[in-house]
C-alpha positions as CSV (number, residue, x, y, z in Angstrom):
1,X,-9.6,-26.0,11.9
2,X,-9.6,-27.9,15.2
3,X,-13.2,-30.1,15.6
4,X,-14.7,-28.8,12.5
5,X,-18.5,-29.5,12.5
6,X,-19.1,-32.3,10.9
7,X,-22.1,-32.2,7.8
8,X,-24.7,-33.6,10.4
9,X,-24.1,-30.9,12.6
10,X,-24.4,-28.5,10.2
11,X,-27.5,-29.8,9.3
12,X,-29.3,-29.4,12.5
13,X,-28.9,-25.1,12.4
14,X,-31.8,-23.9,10.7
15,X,-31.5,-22.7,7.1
16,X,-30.5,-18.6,6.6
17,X,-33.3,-16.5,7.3
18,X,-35.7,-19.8,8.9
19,X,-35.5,-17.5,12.2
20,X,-35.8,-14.3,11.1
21,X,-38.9,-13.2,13.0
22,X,-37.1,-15.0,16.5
23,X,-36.1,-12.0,18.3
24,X,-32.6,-11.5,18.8
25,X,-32.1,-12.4,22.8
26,X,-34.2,-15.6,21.5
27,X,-32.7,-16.7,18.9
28,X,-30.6,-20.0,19.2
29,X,-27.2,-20.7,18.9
30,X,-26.1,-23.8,17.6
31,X,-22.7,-23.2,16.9
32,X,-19.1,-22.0,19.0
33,X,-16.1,-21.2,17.1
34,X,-13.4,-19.2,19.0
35,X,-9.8,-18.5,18.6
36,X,-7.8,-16.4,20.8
37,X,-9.9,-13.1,22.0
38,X,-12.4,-14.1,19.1
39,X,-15.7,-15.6,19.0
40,X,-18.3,-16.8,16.5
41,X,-21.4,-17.2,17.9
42,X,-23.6,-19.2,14.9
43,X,-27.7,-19.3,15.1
44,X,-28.2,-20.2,10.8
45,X,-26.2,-21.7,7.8
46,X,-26.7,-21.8,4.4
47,X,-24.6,-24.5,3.3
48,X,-25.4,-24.9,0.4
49,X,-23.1,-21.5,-0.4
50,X,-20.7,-21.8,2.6
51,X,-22.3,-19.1,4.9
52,X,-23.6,-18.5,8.7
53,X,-25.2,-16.1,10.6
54,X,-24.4,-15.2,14.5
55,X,-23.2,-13.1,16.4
56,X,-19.3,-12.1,16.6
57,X,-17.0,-10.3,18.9
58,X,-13.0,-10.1,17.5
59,X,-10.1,-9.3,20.0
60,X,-13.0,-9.0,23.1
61,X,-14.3,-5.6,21.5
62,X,-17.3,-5.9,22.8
63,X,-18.4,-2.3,21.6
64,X,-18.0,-3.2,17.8
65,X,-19.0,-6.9,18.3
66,X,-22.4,-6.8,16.2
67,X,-24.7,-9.5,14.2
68,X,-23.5,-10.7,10.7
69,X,-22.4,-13.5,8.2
70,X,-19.3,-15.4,8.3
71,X,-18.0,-18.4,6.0
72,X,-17.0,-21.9,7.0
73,X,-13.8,-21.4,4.7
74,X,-12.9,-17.7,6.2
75,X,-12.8,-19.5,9.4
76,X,-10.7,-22.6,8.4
77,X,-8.4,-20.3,6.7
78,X,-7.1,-18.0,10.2
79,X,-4.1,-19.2,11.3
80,X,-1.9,-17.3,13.8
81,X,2.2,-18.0,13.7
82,X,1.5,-20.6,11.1
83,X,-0.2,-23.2,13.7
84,X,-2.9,-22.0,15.9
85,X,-6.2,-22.2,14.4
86,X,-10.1,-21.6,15.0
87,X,-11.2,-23.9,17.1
88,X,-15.3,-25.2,17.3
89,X,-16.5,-26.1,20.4
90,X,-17.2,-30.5,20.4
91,X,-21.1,-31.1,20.3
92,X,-20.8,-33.0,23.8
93,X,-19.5,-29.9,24.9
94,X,-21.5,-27.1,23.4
95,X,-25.4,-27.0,24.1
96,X,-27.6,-25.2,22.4
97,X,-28.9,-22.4,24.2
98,X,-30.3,-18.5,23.5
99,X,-28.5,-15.7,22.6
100,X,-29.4,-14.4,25.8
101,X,-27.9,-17.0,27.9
102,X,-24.7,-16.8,26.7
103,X,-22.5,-13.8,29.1
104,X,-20.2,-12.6,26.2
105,X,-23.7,-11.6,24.3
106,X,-25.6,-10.2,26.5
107,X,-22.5,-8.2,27.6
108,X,-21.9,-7.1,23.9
109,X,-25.3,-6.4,23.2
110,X,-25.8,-4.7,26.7
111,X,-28.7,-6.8,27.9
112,X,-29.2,-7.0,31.7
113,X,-29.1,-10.2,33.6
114,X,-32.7,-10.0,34.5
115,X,-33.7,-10.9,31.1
116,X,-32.4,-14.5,31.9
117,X,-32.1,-14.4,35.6
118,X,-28.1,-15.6,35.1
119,X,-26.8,-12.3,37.3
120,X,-25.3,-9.5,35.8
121,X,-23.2,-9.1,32.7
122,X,-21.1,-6.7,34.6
123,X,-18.8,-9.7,35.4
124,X,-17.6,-10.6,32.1
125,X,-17.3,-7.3,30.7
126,X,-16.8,-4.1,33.7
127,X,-17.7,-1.2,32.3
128,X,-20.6,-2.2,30.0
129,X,-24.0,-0.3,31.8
130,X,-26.6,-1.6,30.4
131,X,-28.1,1.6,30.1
132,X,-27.4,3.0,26.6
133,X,-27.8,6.9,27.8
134,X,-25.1,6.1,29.9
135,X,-22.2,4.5,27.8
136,X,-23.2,6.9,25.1
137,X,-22.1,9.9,28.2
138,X,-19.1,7.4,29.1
139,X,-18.3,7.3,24.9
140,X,-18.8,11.6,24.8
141,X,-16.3,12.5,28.1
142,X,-13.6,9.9,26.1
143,X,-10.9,11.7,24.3
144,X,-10.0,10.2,21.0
């Protein structure tokens, strides 16, 4: 893995389950791993037992990109063509910030722009609504 966190970096994301009553759009995100069209998006470790929570979206589906756990070692272990590896954003690079602030999650999650006054998540992702009765129409008129 390219710029793995180091253990005091690790240390300063809160425990699993220290911000479980932090709504979603406000919980924070500590962490950036990314490879390719994939991204971790980290908000709590336990690591103690080699797992974090976030939010993930794998080869830019942003329709099955959903909240979950991930392990440290899973991570570290994807290589593509034997070289290319996950990569963690550097801590002078990433700041900390809400779920909501970051484009690729509100797109995913279909939050508006409004909710954090950063424009529209249209832009990252065209064809996201933002209206669930709508994509749910746009998901019923698809063949399969």
């Amino acid at each position: 893995m390219w710029n793995e966190p180091t253990k005091e970096r690790l240390n300063k994301v809160p425990r699993l389950y220290e911000t479980e009553n932090v709504p979603l759009k406000e919980k924070l995100v500590h962490l950036h791993f990314f490879i390719g069209g994939c991204d971790w998006y980290i908000c709590e470790t336990d690591r103690d037992k080699d797992i974090m929570w976030g939010f993930c979206i794998l080869n830019n589906d942003y329709e099955m990109a959903e909240w979950g756990f991930v392990s440290l070692s899973e991570l570290r272990s994807i290589k593509i063509d034997g070289w290319l590896e996950v990569d963690c954003e550097l801590e002078e690079i990433w700041e900390v910030k809400k779920a909501v602030d970051i484009d690729k999650i509100r797109t995913a999650q279909g939050w508006t722009g409004e909710e954090n006054g950063s424009g529209p998540a249209e832009i990252i992702h065209p064809g996201i609504t933002g209206n669930p009765e709508q994509e749910m129409n746009m998901r019923e008129d698809r063949p399969c």
